[in-house]
MDTraj code that builds the backbone (N, CA, C; nanometers):
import mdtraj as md
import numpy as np

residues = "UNK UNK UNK UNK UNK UNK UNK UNK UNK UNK UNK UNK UNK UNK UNK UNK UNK UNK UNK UNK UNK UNK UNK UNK UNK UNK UNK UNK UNK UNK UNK UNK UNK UNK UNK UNK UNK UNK UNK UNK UNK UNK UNK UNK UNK UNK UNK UNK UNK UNK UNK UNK UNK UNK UNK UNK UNK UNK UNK UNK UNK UNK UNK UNK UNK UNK UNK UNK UNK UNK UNK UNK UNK UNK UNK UNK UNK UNK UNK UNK UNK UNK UNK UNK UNK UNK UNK UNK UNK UNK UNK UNK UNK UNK UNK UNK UNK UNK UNK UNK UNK UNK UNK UNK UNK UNK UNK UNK UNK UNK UNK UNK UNK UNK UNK UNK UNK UNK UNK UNK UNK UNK UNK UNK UNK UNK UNK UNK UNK UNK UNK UNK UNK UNK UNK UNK UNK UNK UNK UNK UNK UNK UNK UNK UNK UNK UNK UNK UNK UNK UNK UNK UNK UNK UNK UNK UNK UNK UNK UNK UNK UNK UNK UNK UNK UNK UNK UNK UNK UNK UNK UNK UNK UNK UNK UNK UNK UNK UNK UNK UNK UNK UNK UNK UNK UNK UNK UNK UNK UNK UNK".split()
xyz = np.array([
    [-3.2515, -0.1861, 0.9894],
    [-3.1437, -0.2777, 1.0164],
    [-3.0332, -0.2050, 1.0926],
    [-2.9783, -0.2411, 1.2194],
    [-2.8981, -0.1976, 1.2499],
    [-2.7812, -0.2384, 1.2276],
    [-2.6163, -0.1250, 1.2022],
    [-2.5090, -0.1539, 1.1429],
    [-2.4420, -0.1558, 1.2669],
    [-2.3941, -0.3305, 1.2412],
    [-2.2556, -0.3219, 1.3528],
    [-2.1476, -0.2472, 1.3299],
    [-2.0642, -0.2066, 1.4223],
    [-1.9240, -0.1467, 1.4495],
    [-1.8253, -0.1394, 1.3636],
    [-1.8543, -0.3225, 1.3308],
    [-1.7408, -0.3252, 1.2096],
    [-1.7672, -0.2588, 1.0641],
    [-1.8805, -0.2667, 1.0651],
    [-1.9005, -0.2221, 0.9098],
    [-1.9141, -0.1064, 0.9068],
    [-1.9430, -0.0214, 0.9994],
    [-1.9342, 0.1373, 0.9986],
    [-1.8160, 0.1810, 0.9919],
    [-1.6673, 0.0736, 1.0418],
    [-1.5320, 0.1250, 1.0349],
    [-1.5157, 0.0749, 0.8368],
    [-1.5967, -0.0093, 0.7882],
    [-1.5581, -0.0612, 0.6621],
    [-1.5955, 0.0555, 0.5673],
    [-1.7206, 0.1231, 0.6303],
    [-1.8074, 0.2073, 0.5442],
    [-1.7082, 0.3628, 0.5396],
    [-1.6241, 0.3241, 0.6775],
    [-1.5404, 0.5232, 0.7015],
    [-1.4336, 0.5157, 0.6091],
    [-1.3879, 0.4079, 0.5489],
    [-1.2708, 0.3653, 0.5097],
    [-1.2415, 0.4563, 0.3826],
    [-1.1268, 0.5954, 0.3858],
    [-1.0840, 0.6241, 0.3209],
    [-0.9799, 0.6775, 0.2865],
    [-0.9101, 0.6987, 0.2124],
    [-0.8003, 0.7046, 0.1352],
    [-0.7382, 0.8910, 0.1655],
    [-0.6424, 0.8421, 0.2458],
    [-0.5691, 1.0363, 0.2486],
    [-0.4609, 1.0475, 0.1907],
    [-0.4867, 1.1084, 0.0784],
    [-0.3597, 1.1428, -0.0451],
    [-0.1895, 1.1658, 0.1074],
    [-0.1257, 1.0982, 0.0118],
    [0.0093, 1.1223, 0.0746],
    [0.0376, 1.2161, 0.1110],
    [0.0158, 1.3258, 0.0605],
    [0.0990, 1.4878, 0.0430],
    [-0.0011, 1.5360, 0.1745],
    [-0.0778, 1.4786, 0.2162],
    [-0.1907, 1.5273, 0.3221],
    [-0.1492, 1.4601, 0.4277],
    [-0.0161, 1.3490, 0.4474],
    [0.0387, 1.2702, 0.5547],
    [0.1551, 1.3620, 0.6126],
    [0.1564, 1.3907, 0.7234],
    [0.1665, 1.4451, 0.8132],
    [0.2718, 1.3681, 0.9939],
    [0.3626, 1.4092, 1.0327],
    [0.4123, 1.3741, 1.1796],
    [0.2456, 1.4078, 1.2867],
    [0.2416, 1.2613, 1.3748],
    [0.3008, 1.2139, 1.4052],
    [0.2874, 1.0757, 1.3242],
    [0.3647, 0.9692, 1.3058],
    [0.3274, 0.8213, 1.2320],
    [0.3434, 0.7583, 1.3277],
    [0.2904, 0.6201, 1.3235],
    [0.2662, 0.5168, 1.4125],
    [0.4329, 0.5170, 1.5185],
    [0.4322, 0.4729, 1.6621],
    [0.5311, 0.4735, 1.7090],
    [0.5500, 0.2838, 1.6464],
    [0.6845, 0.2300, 1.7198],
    [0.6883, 0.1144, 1.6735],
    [0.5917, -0.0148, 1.7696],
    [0.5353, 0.0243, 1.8589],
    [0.4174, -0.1057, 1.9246],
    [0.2979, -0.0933, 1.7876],
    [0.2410, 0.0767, 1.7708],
    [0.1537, 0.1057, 1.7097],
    [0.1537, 0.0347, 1.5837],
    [0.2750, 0.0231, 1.5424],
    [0.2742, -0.0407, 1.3648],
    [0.2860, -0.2104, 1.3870],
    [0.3258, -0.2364, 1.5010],
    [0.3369, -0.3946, 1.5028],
    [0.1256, -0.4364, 1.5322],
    [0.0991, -0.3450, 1.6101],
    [-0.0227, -0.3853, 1.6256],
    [-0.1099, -0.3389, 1.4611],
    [-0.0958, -0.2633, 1.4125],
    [-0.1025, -0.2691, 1.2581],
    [-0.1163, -0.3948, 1.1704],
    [0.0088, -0.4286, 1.2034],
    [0.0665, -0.5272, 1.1444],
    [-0.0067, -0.6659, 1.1437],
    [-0.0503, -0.6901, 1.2652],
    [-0.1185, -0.7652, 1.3337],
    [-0.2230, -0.7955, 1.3136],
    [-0.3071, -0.6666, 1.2799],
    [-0.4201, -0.7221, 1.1908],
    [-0.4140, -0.6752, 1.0447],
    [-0.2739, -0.6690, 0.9923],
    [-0.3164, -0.6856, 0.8318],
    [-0.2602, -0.8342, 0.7867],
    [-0.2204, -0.9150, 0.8854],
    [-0.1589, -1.0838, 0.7935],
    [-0.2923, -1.1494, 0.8734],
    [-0.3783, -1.0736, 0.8881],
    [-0.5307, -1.1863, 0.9492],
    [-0.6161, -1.2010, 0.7655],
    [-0.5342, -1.2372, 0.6883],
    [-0.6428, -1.2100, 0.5390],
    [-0.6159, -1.4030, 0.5378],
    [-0.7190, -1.3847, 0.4186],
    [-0.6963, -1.5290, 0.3567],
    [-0.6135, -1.5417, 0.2674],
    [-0.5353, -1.6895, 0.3049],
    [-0.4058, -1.7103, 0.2682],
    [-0.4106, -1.8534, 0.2731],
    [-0.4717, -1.9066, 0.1213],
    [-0.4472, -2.0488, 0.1151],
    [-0.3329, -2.1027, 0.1179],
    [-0.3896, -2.2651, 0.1716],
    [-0.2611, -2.3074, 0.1946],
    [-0.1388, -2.2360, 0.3025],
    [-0.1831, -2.1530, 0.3591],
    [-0.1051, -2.0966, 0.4719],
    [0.0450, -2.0239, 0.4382],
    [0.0885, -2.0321, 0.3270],
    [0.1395, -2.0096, 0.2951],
    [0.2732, -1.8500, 0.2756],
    [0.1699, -1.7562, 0.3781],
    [0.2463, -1.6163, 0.3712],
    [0.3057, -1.6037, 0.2494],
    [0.2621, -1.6034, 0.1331],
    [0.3065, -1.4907, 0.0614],
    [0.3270, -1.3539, -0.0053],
    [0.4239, -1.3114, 0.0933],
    [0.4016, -1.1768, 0.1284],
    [0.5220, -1.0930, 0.2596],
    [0.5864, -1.0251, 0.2709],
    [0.6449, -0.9750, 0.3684],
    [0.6548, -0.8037, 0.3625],
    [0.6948, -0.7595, 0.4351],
    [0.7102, -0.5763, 0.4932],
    [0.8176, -0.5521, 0.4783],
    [0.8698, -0.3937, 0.4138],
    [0.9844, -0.3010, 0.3677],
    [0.9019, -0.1367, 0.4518],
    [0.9790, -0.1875, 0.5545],
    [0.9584, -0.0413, 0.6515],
    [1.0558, 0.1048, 0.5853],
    [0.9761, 0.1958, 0.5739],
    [1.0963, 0.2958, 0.4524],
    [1.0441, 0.4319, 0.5784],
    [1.1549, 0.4713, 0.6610],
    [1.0922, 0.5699, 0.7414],
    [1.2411, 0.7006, 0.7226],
    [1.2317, 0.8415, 0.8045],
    [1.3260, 0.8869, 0.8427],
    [1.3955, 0.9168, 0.6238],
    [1.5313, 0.9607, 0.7040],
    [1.6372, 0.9816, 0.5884],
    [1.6148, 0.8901, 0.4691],
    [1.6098, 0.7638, 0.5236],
    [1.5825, 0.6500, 0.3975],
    [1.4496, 0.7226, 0.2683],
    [1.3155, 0.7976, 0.3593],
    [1.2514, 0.8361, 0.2248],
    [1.2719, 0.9246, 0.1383],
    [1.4184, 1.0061, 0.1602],
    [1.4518, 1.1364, 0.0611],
    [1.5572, 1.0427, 0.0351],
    [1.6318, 0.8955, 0.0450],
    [1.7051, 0.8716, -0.0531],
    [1.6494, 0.7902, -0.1702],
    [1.5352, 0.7543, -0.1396],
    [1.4307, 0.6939, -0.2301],
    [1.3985, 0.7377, -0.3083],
    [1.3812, 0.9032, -0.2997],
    [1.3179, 0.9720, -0.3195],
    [1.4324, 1.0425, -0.4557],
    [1.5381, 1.0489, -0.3928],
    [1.6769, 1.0860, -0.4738],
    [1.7076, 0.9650, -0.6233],
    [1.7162, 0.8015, -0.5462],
    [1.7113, 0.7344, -0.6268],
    [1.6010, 0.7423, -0.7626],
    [1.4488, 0.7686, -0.7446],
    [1.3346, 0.7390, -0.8226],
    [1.3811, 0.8390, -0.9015],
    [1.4482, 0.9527, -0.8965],
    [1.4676, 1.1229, -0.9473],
    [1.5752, 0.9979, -1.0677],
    [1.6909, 0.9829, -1.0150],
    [1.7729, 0.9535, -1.1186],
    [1.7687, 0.8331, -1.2285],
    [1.6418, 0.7396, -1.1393],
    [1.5988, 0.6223, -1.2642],
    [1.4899, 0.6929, -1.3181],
    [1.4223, 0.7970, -1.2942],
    [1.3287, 0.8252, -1.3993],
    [1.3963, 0.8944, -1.5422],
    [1.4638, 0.9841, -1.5348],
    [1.5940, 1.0069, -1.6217],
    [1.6344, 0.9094, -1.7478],
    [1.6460, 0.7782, -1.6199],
    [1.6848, 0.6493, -1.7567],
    [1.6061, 0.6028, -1.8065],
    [1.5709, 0.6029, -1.7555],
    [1.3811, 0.5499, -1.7866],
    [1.3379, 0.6479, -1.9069],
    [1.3370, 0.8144, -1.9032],
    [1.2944, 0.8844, -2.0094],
    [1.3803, 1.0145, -2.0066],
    [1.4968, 1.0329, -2.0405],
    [1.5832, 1.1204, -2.0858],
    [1.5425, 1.3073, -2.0694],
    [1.4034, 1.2283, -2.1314],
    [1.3082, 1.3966, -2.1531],
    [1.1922, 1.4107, -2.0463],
    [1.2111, 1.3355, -1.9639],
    [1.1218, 1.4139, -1.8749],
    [1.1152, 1.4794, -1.8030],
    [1.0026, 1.5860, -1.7772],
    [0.9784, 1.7154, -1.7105],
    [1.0237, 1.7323, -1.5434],
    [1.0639, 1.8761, -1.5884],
    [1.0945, 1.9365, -1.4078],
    [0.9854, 1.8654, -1.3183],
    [0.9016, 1.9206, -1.3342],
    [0.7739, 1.8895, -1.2341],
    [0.7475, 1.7403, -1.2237],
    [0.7896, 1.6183, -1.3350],
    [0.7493, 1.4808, -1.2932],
    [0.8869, 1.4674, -1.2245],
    [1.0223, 1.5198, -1.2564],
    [1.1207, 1.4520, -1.2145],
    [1.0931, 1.5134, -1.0539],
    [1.0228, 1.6322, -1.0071],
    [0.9606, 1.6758, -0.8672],
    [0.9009, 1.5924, -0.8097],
    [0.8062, 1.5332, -0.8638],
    [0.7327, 1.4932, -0.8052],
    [0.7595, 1.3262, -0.7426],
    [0.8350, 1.2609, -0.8619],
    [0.9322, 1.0975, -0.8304],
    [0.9936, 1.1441, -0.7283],
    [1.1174, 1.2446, -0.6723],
    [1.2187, 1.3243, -0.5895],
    [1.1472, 1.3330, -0.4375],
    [0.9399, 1.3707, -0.4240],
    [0.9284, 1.3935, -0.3373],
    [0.8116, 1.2942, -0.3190],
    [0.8313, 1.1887, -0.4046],
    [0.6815, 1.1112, -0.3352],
    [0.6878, 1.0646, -0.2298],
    [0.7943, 0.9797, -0.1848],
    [0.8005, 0.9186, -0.0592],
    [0.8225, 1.0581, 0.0779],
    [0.8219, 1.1634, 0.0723],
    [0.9031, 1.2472, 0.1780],
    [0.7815, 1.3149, 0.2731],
    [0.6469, 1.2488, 0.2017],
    [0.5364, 1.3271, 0.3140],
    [0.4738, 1.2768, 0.3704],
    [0.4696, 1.1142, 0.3825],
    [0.4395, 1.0585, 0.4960],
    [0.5542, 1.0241, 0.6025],
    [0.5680, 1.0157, 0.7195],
    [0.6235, 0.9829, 0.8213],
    [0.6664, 0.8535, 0.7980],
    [0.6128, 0.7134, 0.7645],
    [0.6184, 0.6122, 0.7282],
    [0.5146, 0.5427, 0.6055],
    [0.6186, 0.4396, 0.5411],
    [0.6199, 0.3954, 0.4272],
    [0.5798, 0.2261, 0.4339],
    [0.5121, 0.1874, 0.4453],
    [0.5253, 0.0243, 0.4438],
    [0.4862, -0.0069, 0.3017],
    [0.6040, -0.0771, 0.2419],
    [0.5995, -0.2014, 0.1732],
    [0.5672, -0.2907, 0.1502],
    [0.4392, -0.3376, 0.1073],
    [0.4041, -0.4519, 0.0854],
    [0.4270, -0.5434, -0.0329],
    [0.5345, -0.6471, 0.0017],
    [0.5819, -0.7509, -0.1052],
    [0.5845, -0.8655, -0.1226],
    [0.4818, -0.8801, -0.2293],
    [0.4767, -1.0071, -0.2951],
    [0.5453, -1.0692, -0.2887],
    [0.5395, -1.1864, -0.2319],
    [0.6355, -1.3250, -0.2543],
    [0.5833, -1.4411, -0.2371],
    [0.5650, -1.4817, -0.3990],
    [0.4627, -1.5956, -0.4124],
    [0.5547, -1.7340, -0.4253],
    [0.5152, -1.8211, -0.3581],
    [0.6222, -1.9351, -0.3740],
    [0.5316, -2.0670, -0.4270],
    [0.5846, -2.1200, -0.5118],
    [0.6174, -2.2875, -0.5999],
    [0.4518, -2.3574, -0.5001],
    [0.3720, -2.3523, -0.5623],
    [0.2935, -2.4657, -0.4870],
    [0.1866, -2.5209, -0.6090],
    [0.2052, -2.6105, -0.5906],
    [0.0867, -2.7242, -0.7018],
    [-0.0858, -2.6899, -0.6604],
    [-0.1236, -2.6514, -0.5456],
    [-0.2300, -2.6053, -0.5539],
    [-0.2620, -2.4928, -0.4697],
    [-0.1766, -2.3794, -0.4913],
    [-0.2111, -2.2369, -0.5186],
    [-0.1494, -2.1930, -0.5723],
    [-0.2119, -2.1242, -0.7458],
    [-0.1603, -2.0754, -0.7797],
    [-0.0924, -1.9358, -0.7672],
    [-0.0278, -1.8602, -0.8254],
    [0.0333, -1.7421, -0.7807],
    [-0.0811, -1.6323, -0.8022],
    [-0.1470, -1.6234, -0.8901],
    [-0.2351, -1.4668, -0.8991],
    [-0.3305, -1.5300, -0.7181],
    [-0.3535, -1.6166, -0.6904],
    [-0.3864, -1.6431, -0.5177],
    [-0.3199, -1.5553, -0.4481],
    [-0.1565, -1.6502, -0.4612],
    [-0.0963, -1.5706, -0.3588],
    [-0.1140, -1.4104, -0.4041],
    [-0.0498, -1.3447, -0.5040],
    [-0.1086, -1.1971, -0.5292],
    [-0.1990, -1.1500, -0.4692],
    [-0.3521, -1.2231, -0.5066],
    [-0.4778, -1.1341, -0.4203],
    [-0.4551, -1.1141, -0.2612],
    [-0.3604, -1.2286, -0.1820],
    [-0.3410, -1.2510, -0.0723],
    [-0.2420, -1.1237, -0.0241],
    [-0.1764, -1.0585, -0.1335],
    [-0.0637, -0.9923, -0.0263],
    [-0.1624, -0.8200, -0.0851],
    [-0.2495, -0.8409, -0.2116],
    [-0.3263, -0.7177, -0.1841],
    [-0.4304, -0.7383, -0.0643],
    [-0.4880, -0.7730, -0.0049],
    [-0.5440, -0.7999, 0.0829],
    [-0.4677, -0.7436, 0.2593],
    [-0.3612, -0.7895, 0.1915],
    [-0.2720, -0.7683, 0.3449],
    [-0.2773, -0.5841, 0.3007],
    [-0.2377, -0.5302, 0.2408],
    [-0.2283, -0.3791, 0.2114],
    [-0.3832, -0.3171, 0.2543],
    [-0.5188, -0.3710, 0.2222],
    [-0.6334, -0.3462, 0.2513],
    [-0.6427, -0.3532, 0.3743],
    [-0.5699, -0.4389, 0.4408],
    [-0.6409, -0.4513, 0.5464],
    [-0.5448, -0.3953, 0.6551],
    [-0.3771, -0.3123, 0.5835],
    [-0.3113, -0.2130, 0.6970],
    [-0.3821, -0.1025, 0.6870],
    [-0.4415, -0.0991, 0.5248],
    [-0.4901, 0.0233, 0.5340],
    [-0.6496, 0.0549, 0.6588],
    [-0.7065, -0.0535, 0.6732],
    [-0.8165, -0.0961, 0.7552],
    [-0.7671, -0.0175, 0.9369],
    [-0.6643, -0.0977, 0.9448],
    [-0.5830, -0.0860, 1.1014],
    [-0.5483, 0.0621, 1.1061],
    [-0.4965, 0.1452, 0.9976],
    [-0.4241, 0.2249, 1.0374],
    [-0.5291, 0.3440, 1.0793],
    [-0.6576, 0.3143, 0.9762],
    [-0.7609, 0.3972, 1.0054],
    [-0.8019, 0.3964, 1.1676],
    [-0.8042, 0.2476, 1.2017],
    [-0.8913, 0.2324, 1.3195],
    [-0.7968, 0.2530, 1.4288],
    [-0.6581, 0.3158, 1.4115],
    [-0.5533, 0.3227, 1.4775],
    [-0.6004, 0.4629, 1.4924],
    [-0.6689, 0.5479, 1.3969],
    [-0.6855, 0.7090, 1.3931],
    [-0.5537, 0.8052, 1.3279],
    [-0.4686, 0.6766, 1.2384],
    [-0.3773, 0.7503, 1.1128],
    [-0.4858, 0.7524, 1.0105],
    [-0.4239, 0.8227, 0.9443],
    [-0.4256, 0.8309, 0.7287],
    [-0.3477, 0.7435, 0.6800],
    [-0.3677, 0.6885, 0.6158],
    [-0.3183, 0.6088, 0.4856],
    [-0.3553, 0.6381, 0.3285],
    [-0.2779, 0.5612, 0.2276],
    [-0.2613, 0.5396, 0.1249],
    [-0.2055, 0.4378, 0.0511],
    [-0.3469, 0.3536, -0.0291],
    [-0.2358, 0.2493, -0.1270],
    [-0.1574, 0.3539, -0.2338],
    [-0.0843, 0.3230, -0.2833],
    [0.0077, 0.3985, -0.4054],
    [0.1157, 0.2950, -0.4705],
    [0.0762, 0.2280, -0.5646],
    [0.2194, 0.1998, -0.6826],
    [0.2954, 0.2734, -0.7349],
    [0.2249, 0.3275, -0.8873],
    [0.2523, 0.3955, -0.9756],
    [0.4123, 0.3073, -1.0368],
    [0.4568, 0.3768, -1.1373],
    [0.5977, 0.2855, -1.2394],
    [0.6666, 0.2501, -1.1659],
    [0.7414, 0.2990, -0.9906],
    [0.8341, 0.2590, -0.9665],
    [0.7765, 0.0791, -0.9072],
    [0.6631, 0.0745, -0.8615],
    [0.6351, -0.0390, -0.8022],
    [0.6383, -0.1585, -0.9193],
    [0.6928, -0.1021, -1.0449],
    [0.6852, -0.2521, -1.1056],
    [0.8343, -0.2402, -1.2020],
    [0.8853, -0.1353, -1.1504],
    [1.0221, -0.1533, -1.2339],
    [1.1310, -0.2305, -1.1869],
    [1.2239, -0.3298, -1.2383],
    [1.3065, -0.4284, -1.2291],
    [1.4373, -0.3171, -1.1429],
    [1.4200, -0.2128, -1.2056],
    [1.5635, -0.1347, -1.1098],
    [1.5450, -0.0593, -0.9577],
    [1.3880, -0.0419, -0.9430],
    [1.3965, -0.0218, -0.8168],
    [1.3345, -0.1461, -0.7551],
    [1.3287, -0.2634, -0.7666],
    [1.2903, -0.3997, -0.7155],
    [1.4319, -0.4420, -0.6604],
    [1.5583, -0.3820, -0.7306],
    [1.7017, -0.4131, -0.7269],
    [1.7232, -0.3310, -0.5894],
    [1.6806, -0.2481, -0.5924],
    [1.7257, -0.0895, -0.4896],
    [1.6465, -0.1384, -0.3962],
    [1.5572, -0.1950, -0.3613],
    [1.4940, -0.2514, -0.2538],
    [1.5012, -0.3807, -0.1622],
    [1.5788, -0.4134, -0.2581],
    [1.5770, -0.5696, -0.2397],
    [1.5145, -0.6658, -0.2742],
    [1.4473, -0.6656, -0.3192],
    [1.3338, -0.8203, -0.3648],
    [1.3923, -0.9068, -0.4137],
    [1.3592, -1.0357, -0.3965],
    [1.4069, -1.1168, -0.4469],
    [1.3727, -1.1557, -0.6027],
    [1.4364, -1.2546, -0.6200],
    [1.3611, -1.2957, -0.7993],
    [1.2305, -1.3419, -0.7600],
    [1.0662, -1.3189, -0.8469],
    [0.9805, -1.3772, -0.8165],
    [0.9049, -1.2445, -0.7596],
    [0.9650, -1.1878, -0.6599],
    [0.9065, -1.1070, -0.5695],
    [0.8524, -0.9505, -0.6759],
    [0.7315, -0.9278, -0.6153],
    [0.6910, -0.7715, -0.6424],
    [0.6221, -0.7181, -0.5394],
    [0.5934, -0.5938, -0.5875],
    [0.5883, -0.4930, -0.4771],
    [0.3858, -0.4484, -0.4788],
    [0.3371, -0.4828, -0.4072],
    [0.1924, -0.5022, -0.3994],
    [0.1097, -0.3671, -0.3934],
    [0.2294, -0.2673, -0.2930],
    [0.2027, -0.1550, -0.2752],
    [0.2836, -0.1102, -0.1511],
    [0.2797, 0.0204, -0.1903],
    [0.3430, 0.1077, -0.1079],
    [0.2020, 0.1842, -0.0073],
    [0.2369, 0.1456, 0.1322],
    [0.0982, 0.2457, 0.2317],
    [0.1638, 0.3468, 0.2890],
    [0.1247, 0.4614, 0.2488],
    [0.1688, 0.5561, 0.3406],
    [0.1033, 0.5768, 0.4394],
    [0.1562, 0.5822, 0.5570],
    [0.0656, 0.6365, 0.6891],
    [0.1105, 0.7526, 0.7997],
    [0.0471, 0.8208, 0.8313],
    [0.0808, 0.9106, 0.8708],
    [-0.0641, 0.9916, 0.9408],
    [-0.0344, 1.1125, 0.9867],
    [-0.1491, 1.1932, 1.0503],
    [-0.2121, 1.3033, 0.9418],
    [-0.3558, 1.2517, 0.9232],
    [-0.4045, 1.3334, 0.8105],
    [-0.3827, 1.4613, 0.8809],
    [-0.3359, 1.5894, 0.7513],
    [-0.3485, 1.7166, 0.7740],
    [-0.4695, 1.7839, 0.7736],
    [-0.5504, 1.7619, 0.6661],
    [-0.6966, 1.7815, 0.6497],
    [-0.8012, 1.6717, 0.6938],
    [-0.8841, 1.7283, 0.6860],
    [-1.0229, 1.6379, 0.6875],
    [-1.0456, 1.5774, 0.5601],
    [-1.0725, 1.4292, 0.4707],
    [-1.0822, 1.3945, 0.3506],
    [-1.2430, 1.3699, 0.3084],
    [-1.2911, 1.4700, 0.1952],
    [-1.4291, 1.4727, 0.1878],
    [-1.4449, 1.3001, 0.1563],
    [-1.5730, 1.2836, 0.1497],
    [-1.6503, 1.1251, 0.1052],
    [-1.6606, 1.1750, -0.0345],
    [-1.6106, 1.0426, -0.1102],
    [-1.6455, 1.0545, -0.2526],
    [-1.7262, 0.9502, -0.2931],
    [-1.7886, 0.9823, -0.4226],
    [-1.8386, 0.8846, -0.5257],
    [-1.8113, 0.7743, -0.4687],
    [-1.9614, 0.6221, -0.4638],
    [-1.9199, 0.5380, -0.4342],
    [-1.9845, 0.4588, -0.5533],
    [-1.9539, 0.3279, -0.6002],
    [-2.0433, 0.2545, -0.7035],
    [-2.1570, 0.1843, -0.6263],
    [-2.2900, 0.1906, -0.7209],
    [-2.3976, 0.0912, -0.6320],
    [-2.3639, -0.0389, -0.6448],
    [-2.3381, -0.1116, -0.5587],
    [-2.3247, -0.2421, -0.5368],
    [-2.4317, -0.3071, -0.6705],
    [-2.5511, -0.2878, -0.6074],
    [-2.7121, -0.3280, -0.7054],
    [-2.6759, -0.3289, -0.8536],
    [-2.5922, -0.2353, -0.8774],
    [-2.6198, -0.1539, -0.9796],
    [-2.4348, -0.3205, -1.0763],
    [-2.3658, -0.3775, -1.0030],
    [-2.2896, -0.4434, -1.0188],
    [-2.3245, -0.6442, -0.9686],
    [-2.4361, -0.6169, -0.9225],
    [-2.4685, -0.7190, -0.8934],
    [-2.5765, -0.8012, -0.9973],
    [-2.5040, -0.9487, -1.0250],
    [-2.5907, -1.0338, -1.1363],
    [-2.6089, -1.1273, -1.0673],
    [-2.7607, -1.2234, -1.1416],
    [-2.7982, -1.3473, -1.0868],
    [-2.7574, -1.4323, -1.1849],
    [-2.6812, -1.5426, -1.1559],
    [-2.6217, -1.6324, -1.2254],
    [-2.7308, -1.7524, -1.2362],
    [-2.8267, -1.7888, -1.3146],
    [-2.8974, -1.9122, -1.3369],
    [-2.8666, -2.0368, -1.4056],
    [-2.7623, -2.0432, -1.4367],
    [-2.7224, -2.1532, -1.5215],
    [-2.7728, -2.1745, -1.6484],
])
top = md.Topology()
chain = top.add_chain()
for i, resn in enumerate(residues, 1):
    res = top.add_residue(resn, chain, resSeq=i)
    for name in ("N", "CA", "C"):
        top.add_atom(name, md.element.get_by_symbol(name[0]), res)
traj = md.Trajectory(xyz[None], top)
C-alpha cells in the first residue's frame, strides 16, 4: 500500500520538549499561515470556540516571574527547583501560543464539543508548525487551569486555557518513541 504525503507528515508528528525550543520562531506571515491551518478542525455549528494569546519576547520572563510568585500561594513550601522551573517554563521557546477555550451558550452543542474543538485547533498548530519545519509542544500543567493565572491572562468567565504550544527551532534531533497498536485498541461493536 502506498502512503500518501499527508499521512507520512501525520506519522513524523512529534513532540520537542520546550527546553529543546530554540531562536529562530515563526516570523509573523509564518504564524498567521500556522494559524491558518489550525482553525481548519471541526467545529459544529460553526461556532469558533476558541481564540489565540500570542506570549513572545519580555512578556515570557514576566510570565514566567508571575507563575514563580503564584506558586508560593498556591504552596508556601515549595521547592527551589519547582519554584525554577514555574520562573523558567515559558523562557525557552521563542513563541508561546495560547490556545483558549471559549465555549459559548448553544442548545445543540454542547460545551465538552466545543472543548474537543479548541483541542483540535492546538493538534493541528502543532501539525503546521511541524510542516512549517519548527518544534513544538502541547504543555498545560497547574497554571493552565488555575483561576489566578486565567485572571493574569485575561480570559474571560467561561473561558479556559486548552493549551499552551511552544514553537520554536528544535535544538536537537527528537528520537521516535513508543507508539500504541491501534489493533491492539480496536473493538467490534455487534450489538
Amino acid at each position: 500500500m502506498s502512503v500518501p504525503p499527508a499521512l507520512h507528515a501525520l506519522d513524523a508528528r512529534r513532540s520537542v520538549p520546550a527546553k529543546q525550543l530554540g531562536e529562530p520562531g515563526p516570523d509573523p506571515a509564518t504564524l498567521m499561515r500556522m494559524l491558518s491551518s489550525a482553525v481548519r478542525v471541526p467545529d459544529h455549528g460553526k461556532l469558533v470556540p476558541y481564540r489565540f494569546l500570542r506570549i513572545t519576547g519580555d512578556a515570557r520572563h514576566s510570565l514566567g516571574a508571575f507563575l514563580a510568585e503564584r506558586a508560593v500561594q498556591r504552596d508556601p513550601q515549595v521547592s527551589p527547583a519547582q519554584l525554577d522551573k514555574d520562573r523558567q517554563r515559558f523562557s525557552h521557546a521563542p513563541l508561546i501560543i495560547t490556545v483558549i477555550a471559549s465555549p459559548r451558550p448553544n442548545p445543540k452543542v454542547p460545551e465538552a464539543e466545543q472543548l474537543m474543538t479548541a483541542g483540535c485547533v492546538c493538534f493541528a498548530l502543532l501539525q503546521a508548525a511541524q510542516a512549517l519545519g519548527f518544534g513544538a509542544q502541547w504543555l498545560t500543567a497547574w497554571m493552565a487551569f488555575d483561576p489566578s493565572v486565567h485572571a493574569h491572562l485575561g480570559l474571560a468567565e467561561g473561558e479556559q486555557i486548552a493549551g499552551f504550544i511552544h514553537i520554536g527551532t528544535p535544538k536537537t534531533a527528537v528520537p521516535e518513541r513508543e507508539r500504541p497498536d491501534p489493533a491492539a485498541l480496536l473493538q467490534d461493536w455487534e450489538g
